[in-house]
C-alpha positions in Angstrom: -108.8 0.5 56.0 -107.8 2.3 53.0 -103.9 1.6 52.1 -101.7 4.4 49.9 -98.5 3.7 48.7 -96.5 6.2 47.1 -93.6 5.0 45.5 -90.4 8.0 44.9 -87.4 8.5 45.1 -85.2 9.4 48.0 -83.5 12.5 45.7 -86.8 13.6 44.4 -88.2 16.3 45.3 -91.2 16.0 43.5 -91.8 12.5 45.6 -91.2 14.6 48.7 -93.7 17.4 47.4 -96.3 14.6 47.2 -95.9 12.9 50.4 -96.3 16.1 51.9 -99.3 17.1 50.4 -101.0 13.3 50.9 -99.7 13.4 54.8 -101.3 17.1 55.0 -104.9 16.0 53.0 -105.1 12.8 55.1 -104.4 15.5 58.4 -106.9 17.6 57.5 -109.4 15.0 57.4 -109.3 13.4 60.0 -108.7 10.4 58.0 -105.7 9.3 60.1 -106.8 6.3 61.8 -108.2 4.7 58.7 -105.5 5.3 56.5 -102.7 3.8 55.8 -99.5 5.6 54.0 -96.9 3.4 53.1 -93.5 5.1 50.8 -91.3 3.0 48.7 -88.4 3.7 47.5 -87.8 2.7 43.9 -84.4 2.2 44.1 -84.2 0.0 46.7 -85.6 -2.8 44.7 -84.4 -3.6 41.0 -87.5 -5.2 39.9 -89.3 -1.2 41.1 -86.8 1.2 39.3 -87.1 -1.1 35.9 -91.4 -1.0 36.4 -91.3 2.8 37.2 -88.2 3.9 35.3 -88.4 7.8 35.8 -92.2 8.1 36.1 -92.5 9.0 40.4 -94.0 9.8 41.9 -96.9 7.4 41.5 -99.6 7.1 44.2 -101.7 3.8 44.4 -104.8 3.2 46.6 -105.1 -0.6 47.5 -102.9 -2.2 45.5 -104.0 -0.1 42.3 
């Protein structure tokens, strides 16, 4: 299984653009069952908004 996690923003709209755009690709595919999209919200963790500062959306495949 392949695992995605995008980590935003909740008042980003960019962030939103992107999950939308992942959700639809990974929809299209067929890829639905073997893959995982997690979201994160930066600000829900202090240690995440001082790593990512104002660079979200950012989209990591396994961990990377």
């Amino acid at each position: 299984m392949i695992r995605l996690t995008l980590y935003g923003r909740a008042e980003c709209h960019l962030c939103h653009e992107m999950e939308v755009v992942v959700s639809g690709v990974l929809a299209e595919r067929g890829r639905a069952g073997r893959v995982a999209l997690e979201t994160v919200d930066v600000d829900s963790d202090p240690a995440l908004a001082a790593r990512f500062g104002v660079r979200v959306p950012v989209l990591c495949v396994n961990g990377e």
